[in-house]
mmCIF file as gemmi writes it, N, C-alpha and C atoms, coordinates in Angstrom:
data_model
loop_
_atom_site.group_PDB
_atom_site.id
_atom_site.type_symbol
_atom_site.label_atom_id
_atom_site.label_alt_id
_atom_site.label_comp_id
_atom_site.label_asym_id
_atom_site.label_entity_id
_atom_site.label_seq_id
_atom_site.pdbx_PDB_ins_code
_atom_site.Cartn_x
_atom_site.Cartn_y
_atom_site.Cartn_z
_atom_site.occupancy
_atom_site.B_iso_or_equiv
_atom_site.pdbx_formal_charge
_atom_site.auth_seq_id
_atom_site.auth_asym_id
_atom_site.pdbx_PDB_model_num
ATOM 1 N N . UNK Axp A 1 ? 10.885 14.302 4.058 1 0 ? 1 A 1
ATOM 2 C CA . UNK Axp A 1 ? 9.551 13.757 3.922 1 0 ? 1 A 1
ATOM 3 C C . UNK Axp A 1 ? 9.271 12.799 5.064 1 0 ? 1 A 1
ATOM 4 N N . UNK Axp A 2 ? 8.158 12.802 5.749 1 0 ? 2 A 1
ATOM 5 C CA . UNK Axp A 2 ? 7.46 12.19 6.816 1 0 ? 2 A 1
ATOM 6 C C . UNK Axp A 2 ? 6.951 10.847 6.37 1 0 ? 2 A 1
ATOM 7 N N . UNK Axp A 3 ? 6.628 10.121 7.049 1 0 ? 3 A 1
ATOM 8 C CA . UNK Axp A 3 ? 5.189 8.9 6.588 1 0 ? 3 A 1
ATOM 9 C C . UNK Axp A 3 ? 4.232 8.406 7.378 1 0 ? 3 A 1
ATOM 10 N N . UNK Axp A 4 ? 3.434 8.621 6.629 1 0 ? 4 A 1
ATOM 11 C CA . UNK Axp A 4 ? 1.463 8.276 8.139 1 0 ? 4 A 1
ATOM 12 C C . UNK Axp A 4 ? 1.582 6.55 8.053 1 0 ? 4 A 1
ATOM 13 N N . UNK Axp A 5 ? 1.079 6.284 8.537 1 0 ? 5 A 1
ATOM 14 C CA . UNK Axp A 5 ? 0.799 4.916 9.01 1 0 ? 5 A 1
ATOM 15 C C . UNK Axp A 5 ? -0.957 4.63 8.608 1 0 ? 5 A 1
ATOM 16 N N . UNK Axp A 6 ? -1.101 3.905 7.607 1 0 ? 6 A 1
ATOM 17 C CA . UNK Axp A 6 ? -2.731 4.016 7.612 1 0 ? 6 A 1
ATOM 18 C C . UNK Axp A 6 ? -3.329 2.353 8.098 1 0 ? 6 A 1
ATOM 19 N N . UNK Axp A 7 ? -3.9 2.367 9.15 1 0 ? 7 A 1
ATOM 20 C CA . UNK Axp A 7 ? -4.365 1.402 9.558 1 0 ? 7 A 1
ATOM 21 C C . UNK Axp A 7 ? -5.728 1.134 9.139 1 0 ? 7 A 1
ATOM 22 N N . UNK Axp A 8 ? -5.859 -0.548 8.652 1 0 ? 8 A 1
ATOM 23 C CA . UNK Axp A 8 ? -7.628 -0.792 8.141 1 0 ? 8 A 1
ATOM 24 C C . UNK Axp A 8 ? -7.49 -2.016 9.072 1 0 ? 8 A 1
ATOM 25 N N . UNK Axp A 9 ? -9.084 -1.75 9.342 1 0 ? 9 A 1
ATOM 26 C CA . UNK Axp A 9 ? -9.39 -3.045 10.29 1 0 ? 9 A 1
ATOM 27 C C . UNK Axp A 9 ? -10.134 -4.075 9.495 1 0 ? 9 A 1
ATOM 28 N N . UNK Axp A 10 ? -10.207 -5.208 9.881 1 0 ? 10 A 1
ATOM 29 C CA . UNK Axp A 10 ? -10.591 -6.292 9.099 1 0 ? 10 A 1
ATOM 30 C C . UNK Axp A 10 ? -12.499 -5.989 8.493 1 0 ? 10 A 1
ATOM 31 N N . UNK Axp A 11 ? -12.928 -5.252 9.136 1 0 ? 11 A 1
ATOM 32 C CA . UNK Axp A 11 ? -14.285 -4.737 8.891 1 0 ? 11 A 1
ATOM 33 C C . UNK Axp A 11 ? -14.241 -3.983 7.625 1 0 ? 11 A 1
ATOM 34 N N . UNK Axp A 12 ? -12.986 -2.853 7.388 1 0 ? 12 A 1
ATOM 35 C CA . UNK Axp A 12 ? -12.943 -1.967 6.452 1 0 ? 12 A 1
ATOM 36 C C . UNK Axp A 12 ? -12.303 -3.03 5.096 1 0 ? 12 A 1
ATOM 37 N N . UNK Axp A 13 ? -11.475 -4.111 5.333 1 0 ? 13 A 1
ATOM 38 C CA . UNK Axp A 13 ? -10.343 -4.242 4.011 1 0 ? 13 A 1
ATOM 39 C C . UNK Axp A 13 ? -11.77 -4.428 2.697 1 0 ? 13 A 1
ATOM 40 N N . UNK Axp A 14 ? -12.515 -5.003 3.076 1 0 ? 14 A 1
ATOM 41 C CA . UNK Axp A 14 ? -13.453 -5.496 1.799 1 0 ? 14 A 1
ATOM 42 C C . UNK Axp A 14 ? -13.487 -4.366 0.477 1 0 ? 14 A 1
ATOM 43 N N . UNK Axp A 15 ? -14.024 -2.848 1.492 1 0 ? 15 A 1
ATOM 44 C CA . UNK Axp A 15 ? -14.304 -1.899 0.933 1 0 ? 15 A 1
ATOM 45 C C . UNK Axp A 15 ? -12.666 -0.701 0.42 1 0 ? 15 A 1
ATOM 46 N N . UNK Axp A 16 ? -11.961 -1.825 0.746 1 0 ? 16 A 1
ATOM 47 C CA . UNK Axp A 16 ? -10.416 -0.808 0.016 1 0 ? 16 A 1
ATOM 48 C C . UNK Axp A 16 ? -9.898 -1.777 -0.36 1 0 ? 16 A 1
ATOM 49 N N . UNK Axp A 17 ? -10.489 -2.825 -0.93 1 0 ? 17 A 1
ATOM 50 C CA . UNK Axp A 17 ? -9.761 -3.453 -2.085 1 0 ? 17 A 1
ATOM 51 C C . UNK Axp A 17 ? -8.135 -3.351 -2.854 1 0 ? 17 A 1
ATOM 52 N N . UNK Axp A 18 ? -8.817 -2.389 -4.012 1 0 ? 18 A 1
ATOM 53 C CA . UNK Axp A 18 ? -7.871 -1.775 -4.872 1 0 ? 18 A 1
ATOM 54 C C . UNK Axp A 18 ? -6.407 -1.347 -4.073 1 0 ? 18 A 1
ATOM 55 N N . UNK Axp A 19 ? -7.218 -0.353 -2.708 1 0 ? 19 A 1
ATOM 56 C CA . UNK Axp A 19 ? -5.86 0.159 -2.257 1 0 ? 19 A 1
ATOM 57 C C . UNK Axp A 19 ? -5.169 -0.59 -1.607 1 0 ? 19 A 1
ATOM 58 N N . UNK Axp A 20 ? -5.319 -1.667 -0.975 1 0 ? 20 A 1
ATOM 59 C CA . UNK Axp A 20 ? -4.732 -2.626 -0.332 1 0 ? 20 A 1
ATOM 60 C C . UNK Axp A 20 ? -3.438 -3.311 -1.764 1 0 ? 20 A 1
ATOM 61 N N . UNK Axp A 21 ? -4.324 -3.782 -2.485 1 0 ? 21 A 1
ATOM 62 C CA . UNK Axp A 21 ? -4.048 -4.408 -3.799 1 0 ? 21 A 1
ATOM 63 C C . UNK Axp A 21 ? -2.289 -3.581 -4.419 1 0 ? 21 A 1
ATOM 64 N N . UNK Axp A 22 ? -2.622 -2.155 -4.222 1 0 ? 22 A 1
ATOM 65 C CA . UNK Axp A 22 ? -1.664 -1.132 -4.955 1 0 ? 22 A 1
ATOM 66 C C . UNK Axp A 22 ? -0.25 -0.928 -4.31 1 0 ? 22 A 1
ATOM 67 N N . UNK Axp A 23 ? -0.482 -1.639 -2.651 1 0 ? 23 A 1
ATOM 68 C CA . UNK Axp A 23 ? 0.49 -1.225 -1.919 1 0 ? 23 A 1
ATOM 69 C C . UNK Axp A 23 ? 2.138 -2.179 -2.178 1 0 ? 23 A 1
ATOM 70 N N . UNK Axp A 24 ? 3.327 -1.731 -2.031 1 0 ? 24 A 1
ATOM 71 C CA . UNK Axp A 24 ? 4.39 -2.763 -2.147 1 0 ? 24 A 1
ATOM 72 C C . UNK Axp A 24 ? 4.3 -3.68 -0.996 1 0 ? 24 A 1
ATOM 73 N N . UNK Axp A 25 ? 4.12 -2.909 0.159 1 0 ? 25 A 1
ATOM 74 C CA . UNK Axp A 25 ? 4.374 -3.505 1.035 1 0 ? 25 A 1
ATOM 75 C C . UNK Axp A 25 ? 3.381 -3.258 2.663 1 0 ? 25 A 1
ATOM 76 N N . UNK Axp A 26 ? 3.019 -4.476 3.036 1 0 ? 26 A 1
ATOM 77 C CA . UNK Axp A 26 ? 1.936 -4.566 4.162 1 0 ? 26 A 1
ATOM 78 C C . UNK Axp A 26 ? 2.487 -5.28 5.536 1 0 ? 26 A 1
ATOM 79 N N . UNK Axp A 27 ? 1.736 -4.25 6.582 1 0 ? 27 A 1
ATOM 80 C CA . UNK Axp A 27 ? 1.872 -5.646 7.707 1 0 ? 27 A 1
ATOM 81 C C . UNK Axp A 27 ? 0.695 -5.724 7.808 1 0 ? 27 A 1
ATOM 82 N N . UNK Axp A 28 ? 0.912 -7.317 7.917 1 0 ? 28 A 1
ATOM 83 C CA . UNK Axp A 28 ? -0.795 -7.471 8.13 1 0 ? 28 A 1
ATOM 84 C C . UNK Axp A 28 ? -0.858 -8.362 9.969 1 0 ? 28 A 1
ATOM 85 N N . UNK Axp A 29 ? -1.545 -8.115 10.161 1 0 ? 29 A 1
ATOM 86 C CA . UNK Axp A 29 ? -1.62 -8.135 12.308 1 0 ? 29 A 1
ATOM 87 C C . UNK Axp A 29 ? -2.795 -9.488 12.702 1 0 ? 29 A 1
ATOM 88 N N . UNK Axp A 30 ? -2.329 -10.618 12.98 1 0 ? 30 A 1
ATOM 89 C CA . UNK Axp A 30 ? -3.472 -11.642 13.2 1 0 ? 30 A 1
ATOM 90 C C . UNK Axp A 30 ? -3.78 -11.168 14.465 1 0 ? 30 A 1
ATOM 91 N N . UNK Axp A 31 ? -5.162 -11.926 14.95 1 0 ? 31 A 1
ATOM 92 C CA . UNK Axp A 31 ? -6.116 -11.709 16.297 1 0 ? 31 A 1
ATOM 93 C C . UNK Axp A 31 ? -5.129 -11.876 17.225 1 0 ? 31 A 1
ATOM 94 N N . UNK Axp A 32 ? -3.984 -12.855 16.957 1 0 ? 32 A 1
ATOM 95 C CA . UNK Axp A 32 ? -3.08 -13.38 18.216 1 0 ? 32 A 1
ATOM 96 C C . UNK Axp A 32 ? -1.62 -12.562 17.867 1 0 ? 32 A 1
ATOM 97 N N . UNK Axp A 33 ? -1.696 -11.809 17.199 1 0 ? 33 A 1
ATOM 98 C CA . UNK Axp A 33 ? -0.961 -10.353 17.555 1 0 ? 33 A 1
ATOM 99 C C . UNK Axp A 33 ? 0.446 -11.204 16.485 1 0 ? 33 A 1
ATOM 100 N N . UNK Axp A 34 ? -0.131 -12.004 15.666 1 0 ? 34 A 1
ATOM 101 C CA . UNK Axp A 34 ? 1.322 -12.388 15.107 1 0 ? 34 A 1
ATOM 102 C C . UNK Axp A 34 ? 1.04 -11.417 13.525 1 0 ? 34 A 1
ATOM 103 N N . UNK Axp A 35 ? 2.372 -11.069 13.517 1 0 ? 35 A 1
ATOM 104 C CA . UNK Axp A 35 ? 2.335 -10.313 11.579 1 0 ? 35 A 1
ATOM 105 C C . UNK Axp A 35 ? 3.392 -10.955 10.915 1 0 ? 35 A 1
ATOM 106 N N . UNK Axp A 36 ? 2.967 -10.905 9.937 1 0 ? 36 A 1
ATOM 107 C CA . UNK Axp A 36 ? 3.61 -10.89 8.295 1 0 ? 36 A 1
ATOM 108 C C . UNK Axp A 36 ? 3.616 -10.081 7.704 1 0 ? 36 A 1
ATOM 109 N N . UNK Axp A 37 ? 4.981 -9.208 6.953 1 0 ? 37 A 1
ATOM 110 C CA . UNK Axp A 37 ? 5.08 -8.743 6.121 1 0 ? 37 A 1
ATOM 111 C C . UNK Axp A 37 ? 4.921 -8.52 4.554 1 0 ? 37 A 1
ATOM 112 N N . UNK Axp A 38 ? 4.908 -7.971 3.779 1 0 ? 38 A 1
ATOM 113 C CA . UNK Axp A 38 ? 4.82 -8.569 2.342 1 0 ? 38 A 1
ATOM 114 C C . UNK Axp A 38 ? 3.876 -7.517 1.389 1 0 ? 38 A 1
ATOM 115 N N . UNK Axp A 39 ? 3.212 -8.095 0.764 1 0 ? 39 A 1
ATOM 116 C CA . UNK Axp A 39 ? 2.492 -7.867 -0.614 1 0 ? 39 A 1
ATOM 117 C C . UNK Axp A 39 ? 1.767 -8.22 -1.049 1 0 ? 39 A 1
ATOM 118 N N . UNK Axp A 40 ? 0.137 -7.841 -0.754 1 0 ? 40 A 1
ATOM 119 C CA . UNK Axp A 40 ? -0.92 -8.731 -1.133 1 0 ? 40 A 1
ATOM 120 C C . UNK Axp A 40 ? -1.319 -8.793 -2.707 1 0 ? 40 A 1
ATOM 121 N N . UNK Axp A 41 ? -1.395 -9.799 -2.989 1 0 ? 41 A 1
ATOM 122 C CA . UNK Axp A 41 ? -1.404 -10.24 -4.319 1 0 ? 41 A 1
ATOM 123 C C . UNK Axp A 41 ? -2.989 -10.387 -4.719 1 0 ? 41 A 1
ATOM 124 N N . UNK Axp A 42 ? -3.797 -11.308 -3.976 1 0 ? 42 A 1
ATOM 125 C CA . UNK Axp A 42 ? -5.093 -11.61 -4.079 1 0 ? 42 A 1
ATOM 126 C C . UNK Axp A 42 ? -5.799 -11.262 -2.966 1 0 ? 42 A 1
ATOM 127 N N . UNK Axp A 43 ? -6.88 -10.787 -3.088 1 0 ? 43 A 1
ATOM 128 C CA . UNK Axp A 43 ? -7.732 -10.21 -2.101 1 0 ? 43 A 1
ATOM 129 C C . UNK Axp A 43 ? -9.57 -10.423 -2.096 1 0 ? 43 A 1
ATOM 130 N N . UNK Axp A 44 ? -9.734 -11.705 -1.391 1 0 ? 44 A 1
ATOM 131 C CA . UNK Axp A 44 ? -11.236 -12.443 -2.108 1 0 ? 44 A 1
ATOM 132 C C . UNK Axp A 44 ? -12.4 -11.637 -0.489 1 0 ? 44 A 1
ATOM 133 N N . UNK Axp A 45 ? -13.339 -12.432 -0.788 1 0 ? 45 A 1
ATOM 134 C CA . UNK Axp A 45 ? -14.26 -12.3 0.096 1 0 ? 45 A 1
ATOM 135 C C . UNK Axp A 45 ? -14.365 -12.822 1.534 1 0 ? 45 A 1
ATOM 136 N N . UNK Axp A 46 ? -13.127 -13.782 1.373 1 0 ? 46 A 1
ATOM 137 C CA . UNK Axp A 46 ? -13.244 -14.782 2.422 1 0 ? 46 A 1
ATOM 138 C C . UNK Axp A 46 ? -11.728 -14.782 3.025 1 0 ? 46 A 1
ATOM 139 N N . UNK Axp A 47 ? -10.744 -14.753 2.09 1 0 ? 47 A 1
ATOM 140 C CA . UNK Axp A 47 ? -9.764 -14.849 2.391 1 0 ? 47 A 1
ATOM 141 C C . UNK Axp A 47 ? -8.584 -14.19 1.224 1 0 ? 47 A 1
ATOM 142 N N . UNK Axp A 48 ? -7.49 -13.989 2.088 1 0 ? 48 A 1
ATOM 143 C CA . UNK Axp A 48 ? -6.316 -12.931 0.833 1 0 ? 48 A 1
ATOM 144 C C . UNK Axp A 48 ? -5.254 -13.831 1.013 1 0 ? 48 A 1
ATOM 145 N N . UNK Axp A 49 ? -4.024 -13.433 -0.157 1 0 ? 49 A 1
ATOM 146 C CA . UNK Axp A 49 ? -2.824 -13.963 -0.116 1 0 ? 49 A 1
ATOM 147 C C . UNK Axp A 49 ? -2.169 -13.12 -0.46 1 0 ? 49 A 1
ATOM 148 N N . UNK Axp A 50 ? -0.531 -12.957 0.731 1 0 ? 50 A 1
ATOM 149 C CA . UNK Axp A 50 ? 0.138 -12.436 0.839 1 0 ? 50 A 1
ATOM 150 C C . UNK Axp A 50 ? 1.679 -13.246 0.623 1 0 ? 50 A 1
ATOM 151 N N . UNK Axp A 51 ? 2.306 -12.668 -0.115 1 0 ? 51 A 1
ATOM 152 C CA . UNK Axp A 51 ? 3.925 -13.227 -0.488 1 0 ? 51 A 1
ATOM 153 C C . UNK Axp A 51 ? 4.679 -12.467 0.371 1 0 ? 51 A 1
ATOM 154 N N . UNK Axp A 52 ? 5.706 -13.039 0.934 1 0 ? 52 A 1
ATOM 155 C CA . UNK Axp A 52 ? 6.619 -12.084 1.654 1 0 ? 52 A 1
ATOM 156 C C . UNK Axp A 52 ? 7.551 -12.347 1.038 1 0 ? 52 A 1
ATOM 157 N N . UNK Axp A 53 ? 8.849 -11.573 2.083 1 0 ? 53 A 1
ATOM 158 C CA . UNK Axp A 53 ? 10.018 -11.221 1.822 1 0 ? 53 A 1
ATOM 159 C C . UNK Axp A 53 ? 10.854 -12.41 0.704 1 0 ? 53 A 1
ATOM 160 N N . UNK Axp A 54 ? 10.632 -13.473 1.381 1 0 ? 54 A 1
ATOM 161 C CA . UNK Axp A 54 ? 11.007 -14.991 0.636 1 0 ? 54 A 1
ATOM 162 C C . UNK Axp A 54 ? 10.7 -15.092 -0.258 1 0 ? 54 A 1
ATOM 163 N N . UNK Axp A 55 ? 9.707 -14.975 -0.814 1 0 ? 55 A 1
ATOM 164 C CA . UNK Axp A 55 ? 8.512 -14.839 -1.731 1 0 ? 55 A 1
ATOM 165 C C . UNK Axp A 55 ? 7.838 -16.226 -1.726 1 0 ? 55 A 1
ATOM 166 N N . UNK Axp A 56 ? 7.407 -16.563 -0.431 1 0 ? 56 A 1
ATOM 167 C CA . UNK Axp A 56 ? 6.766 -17.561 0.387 1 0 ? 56 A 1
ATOM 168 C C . UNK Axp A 56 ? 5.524 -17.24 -0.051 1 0 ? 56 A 1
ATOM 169 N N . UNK Axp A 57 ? 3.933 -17.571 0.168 1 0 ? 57 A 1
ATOM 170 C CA . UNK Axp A 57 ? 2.933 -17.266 -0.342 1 0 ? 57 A 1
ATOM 171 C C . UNK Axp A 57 ? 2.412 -18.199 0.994 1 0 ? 57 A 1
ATOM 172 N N . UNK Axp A 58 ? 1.345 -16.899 1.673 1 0 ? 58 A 1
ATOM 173 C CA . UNK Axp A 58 ? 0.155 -17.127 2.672 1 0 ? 58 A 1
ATOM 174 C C . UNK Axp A 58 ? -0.946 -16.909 2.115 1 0 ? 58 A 1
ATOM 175 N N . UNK Axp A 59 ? -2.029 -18.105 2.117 1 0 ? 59 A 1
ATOM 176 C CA . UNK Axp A 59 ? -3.241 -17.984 2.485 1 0 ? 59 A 1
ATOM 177 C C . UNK Axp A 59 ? -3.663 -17.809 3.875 1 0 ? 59 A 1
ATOM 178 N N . UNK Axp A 60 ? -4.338 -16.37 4.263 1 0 ? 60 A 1
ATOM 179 C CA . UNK Axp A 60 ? -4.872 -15.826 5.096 1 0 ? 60 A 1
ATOM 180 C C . UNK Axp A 60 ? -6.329 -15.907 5.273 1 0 ? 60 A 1
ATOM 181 N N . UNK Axp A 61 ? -7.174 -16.578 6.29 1 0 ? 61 A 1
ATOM 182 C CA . UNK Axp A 61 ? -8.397 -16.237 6.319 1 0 ? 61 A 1
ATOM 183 C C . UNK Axp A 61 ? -8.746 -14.819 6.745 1 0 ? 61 A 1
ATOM 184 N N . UNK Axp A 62 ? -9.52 -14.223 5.867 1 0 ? 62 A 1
ATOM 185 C CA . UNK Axp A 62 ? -9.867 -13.102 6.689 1 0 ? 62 A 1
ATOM 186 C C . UNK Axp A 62 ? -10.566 -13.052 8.19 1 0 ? 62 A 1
ATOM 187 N N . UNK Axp A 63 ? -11.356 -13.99 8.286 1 0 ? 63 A 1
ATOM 188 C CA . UNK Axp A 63 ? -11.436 -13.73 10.093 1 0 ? 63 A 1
ATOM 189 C C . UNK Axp A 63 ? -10.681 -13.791 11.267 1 0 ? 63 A 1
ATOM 190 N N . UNK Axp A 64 ? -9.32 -14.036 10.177 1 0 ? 64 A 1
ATOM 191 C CA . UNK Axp A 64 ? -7.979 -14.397 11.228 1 0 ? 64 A 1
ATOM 192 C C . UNK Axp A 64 ? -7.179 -13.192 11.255 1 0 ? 64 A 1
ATOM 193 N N . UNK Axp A 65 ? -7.935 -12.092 10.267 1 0 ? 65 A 1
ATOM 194 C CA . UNK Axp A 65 ? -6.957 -10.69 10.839 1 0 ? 65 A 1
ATOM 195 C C . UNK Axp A 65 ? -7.579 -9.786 11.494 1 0 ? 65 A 1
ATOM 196 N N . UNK Axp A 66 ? -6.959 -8.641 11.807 1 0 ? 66 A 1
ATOM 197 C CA . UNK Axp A 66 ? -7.226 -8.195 13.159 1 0 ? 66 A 1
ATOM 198 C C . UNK Axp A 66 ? -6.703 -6.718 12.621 1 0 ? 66 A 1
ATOM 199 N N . UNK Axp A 67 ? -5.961 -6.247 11.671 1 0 ? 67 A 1
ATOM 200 C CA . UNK Axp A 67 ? -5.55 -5.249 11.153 1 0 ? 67 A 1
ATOM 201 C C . UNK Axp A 67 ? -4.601 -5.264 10.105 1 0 ? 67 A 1
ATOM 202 N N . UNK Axp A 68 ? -4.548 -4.326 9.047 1 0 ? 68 A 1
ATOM 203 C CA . UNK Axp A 68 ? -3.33 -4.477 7.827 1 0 ? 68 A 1
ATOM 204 C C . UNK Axp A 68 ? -3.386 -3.098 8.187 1 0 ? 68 A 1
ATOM 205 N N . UNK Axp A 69 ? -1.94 -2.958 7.964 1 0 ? 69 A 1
ATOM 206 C CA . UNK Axp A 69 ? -1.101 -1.347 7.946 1 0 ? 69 A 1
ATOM 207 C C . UNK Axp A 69 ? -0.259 -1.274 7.124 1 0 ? 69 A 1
ATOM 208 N N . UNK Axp A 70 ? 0.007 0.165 6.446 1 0 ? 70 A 1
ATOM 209 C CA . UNK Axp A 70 ? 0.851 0.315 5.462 1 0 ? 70 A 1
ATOM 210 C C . UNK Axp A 70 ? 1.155 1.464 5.865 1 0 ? 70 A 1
ATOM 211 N N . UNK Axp A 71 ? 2.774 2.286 5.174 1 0 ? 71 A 1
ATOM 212 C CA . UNK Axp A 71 ? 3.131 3.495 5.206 1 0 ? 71 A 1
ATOM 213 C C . UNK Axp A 71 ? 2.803 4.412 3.868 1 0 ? 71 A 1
ATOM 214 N N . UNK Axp A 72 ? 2.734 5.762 4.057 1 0 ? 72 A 1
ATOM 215 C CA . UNK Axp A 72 ? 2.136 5.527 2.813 1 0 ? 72 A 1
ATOM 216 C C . UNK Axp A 72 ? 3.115 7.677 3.129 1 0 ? 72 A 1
ATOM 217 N N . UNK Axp A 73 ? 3.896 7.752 2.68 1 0 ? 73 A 1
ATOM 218 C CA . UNK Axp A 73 ? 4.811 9.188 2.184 1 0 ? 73 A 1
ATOM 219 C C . UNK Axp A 73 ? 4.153 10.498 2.445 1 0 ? 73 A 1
ATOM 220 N N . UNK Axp A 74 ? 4.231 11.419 3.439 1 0 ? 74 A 1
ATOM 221 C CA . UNK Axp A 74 ? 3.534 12.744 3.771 1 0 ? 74 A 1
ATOM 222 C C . UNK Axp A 74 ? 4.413 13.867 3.189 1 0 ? 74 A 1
ATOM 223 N N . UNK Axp A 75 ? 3.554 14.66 2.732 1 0 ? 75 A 1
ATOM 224 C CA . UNK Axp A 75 ? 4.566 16.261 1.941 1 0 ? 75 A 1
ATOM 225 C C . UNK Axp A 75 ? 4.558 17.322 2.903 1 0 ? 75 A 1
ATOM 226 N N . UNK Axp A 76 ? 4.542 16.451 4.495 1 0 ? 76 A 1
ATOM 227 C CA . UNK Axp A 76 ? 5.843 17.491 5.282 1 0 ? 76 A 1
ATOM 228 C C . UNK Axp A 76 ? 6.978 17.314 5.519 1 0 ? 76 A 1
């Protein structure tokens, strides 16, 4: 089994909510090219929070990301 890479840009996350919400695990990509790994827990209008590996907890502004990516299992 393969895996796609599905990239959302900070324009799209509003409108994929849920699927963001469903995933175990995210990178999420700031404007200045820094990421965090993890698991978004809350996902508002303005801003999300992500727990990582530690199970540390970020508040993220959303105008401070730049992209979230996830892998997500292909049936080739």
């Amino acid at each position: 089994m393969g895996k796609r890479q599905h990239r959302i840009f900070r324009e799209q996350i509003s409108g994929r909510t849920e699927e963001l919400l469903h995933q175990k695990s995210v990178q999420l990509i700031y404007r200045n090219k820094m990421v965090l790994q993890g698991q978004i827990v809350k996902l508002g209008s303005v801003q999300l929070e992500l727990v990582d590996g530690r199970n540390h907890k970020h508040m993220v502004p959303l105008q401070q990301v730049e992209e979230i990516i996830y892998d997500k299992e292909a049936a080739f």
